[in-house]
C-alpha positions as CSV (number, residue, x, y, z in Angstrom):
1,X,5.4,8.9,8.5
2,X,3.9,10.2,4.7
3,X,4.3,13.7,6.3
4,X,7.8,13.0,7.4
5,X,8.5,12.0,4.1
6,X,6.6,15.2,2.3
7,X,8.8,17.8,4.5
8,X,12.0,16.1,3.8
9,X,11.4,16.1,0.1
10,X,10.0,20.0,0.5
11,X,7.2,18.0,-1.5
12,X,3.4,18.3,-0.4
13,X,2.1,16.0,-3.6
14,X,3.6,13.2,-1.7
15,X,1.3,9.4,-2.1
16,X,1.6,6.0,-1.9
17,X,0.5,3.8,-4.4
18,X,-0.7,0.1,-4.0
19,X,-0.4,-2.2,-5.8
20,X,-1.4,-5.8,-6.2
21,X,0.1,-7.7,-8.6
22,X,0.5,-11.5,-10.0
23,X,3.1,-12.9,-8.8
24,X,5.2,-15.1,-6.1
25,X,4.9,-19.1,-4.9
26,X,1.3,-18.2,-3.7
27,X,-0.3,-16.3,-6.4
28,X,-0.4,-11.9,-5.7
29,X,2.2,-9.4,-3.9
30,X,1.6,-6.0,-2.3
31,X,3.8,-3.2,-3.7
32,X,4.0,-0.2,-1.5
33,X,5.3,3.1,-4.1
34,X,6.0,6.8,-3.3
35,X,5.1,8.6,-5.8
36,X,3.6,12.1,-6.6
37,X,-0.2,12.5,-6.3
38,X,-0.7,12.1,-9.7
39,X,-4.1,9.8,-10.3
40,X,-3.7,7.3,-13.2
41,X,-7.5,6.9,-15.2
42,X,-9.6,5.3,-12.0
43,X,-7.1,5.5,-9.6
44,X,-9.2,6.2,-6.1
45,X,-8.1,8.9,-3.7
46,X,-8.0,8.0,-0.3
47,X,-7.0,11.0,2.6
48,X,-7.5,11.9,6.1
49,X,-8.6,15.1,6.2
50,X,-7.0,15.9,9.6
51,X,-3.3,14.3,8.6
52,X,-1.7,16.0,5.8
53,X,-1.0,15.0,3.6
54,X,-1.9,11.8,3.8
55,X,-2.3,10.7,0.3
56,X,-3.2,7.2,-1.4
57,X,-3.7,6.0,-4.5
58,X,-5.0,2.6,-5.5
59,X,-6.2,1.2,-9.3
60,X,-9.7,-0.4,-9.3
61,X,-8.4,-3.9,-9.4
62,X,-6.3,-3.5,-6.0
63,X,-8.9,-1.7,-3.9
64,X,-11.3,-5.0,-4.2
65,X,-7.5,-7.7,-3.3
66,X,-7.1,-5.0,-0.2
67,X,-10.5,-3.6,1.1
68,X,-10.5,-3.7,4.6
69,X,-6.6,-4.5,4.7
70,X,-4.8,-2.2,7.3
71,X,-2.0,-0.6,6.1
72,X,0.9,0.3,8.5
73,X,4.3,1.5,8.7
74,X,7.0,-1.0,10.2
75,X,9.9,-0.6,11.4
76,X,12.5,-3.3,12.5
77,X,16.5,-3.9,12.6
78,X,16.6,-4.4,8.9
79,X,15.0,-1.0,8.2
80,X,11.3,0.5,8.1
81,X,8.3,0.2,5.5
82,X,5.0,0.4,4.4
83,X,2.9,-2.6,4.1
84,X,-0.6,-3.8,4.5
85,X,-1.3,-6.1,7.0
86,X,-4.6,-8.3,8.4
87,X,-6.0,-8.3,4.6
88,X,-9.3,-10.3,4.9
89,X,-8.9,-11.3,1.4
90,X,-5.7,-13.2,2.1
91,X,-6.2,-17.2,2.8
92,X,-2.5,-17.9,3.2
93,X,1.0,-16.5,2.1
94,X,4.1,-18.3,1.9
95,X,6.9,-18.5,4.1
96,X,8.8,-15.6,3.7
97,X,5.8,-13.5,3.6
98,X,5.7,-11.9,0.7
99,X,3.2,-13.4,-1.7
100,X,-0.5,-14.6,-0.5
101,X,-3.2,-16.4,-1.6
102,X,-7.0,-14.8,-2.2
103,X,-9.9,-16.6,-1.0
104,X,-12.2,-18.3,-3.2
């Protein structure tokens, strides 16, 4: 879908960022951003070398919320997304699903 994206915006800098942040009834939130790939100061790089682009951009603090998180690209009657899913570092998340809860 990131390449989908890249074309349409004649853009081949195209990235996601994630983000964890504090926040909601259980404690952190994902954030999914488009942005440019434009690495902040320790931002990690993640690509597949065979998919271009395929560009992702995650702080320090975030890579060790989501390691091993799968992130995937959803799309259902009230639109499509990015958003990580099966995040072993998740214990629980409220009922609407958007904040969750780290394990000790």
């Amino acid at each position: 879908r990131l390449r989908a994206i890249s074309q349409k915006e004649n853009d081949p800098t195209v990235a996601l960022r994630l983000i964890v942040e504090s926040g909601g009834c259980h404690g952190y939130q994902n954030k999914v951003e488009l942005t440019s790939l434009t690495e902040g100061a320790g931002d990690y790089h993640f690509s597949i070398p065979t998919i271009s682009p395929s560009n992702v951009l995650i702080d320090p603090t975030s890579l060790g919320l989501l390691s091993g998180a799968t992130l995937d690209f959803a799309t259902e009657l009230i639109g499509s997304t990015f958003r990580i899913i099966d995040n072993p570092h998740a214990e629980g998340d409220c009922g609407c699903g958007v904040s969750w809860e780290a394990k000790p």
